[in-house]
C-alpha positions in Angstrom: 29.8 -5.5 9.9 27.2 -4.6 12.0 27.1 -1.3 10.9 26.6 -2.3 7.2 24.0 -5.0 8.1 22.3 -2.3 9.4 22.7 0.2 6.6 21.3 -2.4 4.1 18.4 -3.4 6.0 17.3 0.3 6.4 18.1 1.0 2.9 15.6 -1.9 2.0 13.0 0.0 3.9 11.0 -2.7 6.1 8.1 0.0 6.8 7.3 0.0 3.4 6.7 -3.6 3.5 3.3 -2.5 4.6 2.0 -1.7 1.1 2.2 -5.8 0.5 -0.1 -6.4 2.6 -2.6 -6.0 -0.5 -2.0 -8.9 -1.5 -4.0 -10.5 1.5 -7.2 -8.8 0.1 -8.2 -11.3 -2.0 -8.0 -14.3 0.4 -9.5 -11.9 3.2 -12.7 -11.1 2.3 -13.7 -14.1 0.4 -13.1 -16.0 3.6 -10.1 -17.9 2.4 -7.8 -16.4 5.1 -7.3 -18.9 7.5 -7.3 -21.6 5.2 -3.3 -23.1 4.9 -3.6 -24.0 1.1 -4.8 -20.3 0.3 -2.5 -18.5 2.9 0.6 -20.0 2.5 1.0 -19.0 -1.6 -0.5 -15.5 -0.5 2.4 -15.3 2.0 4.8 -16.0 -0.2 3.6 -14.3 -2.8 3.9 -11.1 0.3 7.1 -12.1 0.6 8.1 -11.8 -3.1 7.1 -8.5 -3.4 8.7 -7.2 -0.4 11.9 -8.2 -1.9 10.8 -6.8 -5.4 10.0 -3.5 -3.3 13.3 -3.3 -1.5 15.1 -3.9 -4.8 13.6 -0.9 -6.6 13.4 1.1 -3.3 17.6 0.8 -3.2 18.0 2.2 -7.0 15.5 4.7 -6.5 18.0 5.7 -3.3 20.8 5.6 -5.3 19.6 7.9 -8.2 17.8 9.9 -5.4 21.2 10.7 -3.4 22.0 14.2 -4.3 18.4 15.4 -4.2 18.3 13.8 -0.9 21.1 15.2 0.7 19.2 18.7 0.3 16.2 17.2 2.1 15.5 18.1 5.4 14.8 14.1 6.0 16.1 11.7 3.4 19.5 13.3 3.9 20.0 10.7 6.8 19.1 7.7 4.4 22.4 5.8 4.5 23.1 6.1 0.5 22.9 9.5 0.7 24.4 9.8 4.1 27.2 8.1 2.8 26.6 4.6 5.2 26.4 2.2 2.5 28.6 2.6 -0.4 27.0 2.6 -3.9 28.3 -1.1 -5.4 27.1 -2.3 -1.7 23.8 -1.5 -2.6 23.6 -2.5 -6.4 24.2 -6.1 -5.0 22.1 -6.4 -2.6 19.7 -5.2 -5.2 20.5 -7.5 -6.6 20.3 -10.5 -5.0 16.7 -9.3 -3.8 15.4 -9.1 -7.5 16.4 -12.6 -7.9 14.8 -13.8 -5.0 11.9 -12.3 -5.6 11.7 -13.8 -9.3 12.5 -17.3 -8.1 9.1 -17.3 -5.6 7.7 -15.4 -8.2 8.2 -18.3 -10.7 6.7 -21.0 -8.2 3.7 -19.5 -8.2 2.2 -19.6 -11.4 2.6 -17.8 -14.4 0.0 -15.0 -14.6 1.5 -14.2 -10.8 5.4 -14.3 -12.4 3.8 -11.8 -15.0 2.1 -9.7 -12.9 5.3 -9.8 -11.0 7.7 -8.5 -13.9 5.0 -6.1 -14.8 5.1 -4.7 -11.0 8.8 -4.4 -11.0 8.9 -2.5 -14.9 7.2 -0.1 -13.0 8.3 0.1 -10.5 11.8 0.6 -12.0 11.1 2.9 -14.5 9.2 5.0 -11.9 12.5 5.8 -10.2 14.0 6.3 -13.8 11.4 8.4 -15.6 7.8 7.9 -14.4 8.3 9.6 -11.1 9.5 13.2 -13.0 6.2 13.4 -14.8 3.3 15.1 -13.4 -0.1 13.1 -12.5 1.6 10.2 -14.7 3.9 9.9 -11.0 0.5 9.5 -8.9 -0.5 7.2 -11.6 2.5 5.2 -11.3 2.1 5.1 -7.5 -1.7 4.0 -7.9 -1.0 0.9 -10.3 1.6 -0.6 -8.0 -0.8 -0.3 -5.2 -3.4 -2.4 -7.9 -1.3 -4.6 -9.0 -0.7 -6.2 -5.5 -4.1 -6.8 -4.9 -4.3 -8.9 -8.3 -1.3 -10.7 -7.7 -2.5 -11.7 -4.7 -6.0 -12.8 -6.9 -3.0 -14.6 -9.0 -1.3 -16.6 -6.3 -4.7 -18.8 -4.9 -7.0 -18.3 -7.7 -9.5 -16.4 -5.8 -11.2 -12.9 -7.2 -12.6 -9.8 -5.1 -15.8 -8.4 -6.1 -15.7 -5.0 -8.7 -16.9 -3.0 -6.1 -13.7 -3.8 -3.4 -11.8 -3.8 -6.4 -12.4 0.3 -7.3 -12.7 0.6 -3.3 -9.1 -0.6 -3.8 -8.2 1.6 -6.6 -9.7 4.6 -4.4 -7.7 4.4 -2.1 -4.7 3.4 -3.9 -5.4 6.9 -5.8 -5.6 8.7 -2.2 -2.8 7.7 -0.8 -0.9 8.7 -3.9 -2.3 12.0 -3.8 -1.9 12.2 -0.5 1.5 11.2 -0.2 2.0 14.1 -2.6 0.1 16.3 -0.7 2.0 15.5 2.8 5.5 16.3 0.9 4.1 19.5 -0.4 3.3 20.4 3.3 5.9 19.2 4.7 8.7 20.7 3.0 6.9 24.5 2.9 8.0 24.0 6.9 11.3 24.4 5.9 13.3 28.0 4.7 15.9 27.6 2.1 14.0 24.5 0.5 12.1 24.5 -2.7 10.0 21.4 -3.9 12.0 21.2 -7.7 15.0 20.8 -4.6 13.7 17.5 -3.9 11.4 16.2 -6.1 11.1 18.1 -9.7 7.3 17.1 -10.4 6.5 18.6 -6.8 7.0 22.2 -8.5 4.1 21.6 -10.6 1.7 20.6 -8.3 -0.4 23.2 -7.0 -1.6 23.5 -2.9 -5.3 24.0 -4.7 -4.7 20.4 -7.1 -3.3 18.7 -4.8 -6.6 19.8 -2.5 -8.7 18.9 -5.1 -7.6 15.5 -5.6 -7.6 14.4 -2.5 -11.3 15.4 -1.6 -12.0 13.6 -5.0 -10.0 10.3 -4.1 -11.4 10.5 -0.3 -14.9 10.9 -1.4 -14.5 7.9 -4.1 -13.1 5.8 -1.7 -16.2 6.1 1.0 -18.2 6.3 -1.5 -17.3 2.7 -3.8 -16.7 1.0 0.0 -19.3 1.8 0.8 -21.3 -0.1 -1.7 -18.9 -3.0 -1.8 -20.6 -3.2 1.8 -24.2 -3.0 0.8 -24.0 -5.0 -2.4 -21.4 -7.5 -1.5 -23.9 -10.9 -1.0 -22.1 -13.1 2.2 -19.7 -15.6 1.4 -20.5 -18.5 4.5 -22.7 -18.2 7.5 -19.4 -17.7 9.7 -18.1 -19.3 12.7 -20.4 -18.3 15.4 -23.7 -19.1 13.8 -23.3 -22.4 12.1 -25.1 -24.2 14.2 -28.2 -21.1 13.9 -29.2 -21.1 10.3 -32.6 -20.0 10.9 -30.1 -16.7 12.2 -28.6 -16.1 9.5 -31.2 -17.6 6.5 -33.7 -16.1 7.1 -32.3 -12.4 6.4 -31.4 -12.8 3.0 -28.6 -10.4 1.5 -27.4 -9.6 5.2 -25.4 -6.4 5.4 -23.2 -7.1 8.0 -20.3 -5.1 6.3 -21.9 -2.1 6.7 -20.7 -1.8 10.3 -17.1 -1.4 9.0 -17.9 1.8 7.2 -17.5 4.4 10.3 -13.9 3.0 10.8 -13.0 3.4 7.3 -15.1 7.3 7.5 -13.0 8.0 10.6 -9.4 6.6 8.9 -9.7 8.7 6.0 -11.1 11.7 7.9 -7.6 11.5 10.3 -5.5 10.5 7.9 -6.0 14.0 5.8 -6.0 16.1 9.2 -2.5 14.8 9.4 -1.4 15.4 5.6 -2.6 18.9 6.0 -0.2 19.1 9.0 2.4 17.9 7.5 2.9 15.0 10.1 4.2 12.1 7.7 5.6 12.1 4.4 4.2 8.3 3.3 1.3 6.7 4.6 3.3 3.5 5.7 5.1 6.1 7.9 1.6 7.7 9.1 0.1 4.5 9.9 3.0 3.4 12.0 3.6 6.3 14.1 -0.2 7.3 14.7 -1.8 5.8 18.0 -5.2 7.0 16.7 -5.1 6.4 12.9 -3.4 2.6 13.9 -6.2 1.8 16.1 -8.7 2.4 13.6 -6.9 0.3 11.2 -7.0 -2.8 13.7 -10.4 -2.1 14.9 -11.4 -2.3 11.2 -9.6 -5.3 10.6 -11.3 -7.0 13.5 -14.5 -6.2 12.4 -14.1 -7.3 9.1 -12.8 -10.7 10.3 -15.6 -10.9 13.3 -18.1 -10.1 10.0 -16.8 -12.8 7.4 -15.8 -15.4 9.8 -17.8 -14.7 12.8 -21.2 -14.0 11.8 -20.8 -14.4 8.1 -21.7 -11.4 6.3 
């Protein structure tokens, strides 16, 4: 039993979980974050999705098994490994789905939308989408949107356009670069072609790949940066309530701004490791890089010292 507990809990892929986190955008920089009646719906809205995501993530494993078992990796997954037996995992599918749609329903209905809208995709990216070129990056990209706006969905609460195609930057860089690291990482490997293991890989060129990724990097600097610079402060922050002559009389503050090298340096790292072919995802990147983990919380901090400290 313990065996099989732990078959379905790996199938359901808890490092992914990661990619929720979007949803904690919206509360996050509009200062809602420690606030129970915002936090609480944007948890469970976190927790909805992670259940969507491990629902999809399982049928993708399942129609994924004999392209899998050729790669040097995803052989070991436990579907394709042979650990946890097909009708296993089709229930526990399942039963996550519905979970997911019953939180999904007590929170409104543009979030139970955006919610069946997330999993259509997500489903018929393992079905179809995922087998067409740039529409597959695509299909990556809008799930990674679609967080942040359900998360805008569950408390009512809306980032500014500029974080918004920050987010979408990114979202389109790690898609690219997920691509990118696959590309890499199986041309380590004799005896194993790209079409072996993912068909659309065949038609992606070392040169596009290269391409889009500069593009998506440079985007993503590029629209954060001006989120920082434009972006007007939300609250005078914890710190200097008491010293509004501090903070009043410099209007427009740009307190953000100080973010920006962290986000410079975590884009900058996370291509050197693409390139070498160190991670295949970039939930499994960000989890098994000291440096590029650091910068993450270091940039985190400073965004919360900026919004709720200082106010900025």
């Amino acid at each position: 039993m313990g065996q099989l507990l732990f078959a379905i809990f790996k199938t359901t892929r808890p490092r992914q979980w990661l990619k929720n986190v979007a949803v904690f955008v919206p509360i996050l920089f509009t200062g809602k974050f420690f606030q129970a009646e915002f936090f609480l719906p944007t948890f469970w809205a976190f927790i909805a999705f992670c259940c969507f995501s491990s629902s999809s993530y399982i049928v993708n494993d399942i129609l994924d098994a004999p392209k899998d078992r050729k790669h040097p990796f995803k052989k070991f997954r436990p579907i394709a490994s042979g650990k946890l037996s097909v009708p296993t995992a089709i229930l526990t599918s399942i039963a996550l789905f519905l979970v997911g749609m019953i939180i999904a329903a007590s929170l409104g209905t543009t979030f139970l939308l955006l919610s069946i809208g997330f999993v259509a995709l997500q489903y018929g990216y393992s079905f179809v989408l995922k087998h067409i070129v740039v529409i597959d990056i695509l299909a990556i990209t809008a799930a990674y949107f679609i967080r942040v706006y359900a998360g805008e969905a569950a408390t009512g609460y809306h980032i500014s356009i500029w974080l918004a195609l920050a987010a979408l930057s990114l979202a389109l860089f790690l898609a690219t670069g997920k691509r990118r690291a696959e590309l890499t990482l199986l041309q380590g490997y004799e005896g194993i072609l790209p079409k072996d293991t993912r068909a659309s890989l065949s038609h992606y060129s070392e040169k596009l790949l290269d391409t889009y990724t500069a593009m998506f990097a440079n985007s993503t600097f590029i629209t954060y940066a001006y989120y920082t610079f434009l972006e007007k402060p939300s609250n005078l922050g914890f710190f200097f309530k008491s010293y509004t002559d501090f903070t009043t009389e410099i209007p427009d503050r740009k307190w953000m701004m100080i973010t920006i090298p962290f986000v410079l340096y975590g884009i900058m790292r996370y291509m050197q490791l693409i390139y070498e072919g160190k991670g295949e995802s970039p939930e499994k990147i960000l989890t098994s890089d000291i440096p590029l983990l650091t910068t993450v919380v270091l940039w985190a901090g400073s965004v919360v010292f900026v919004i709720y400290g200082i106010g900025g």
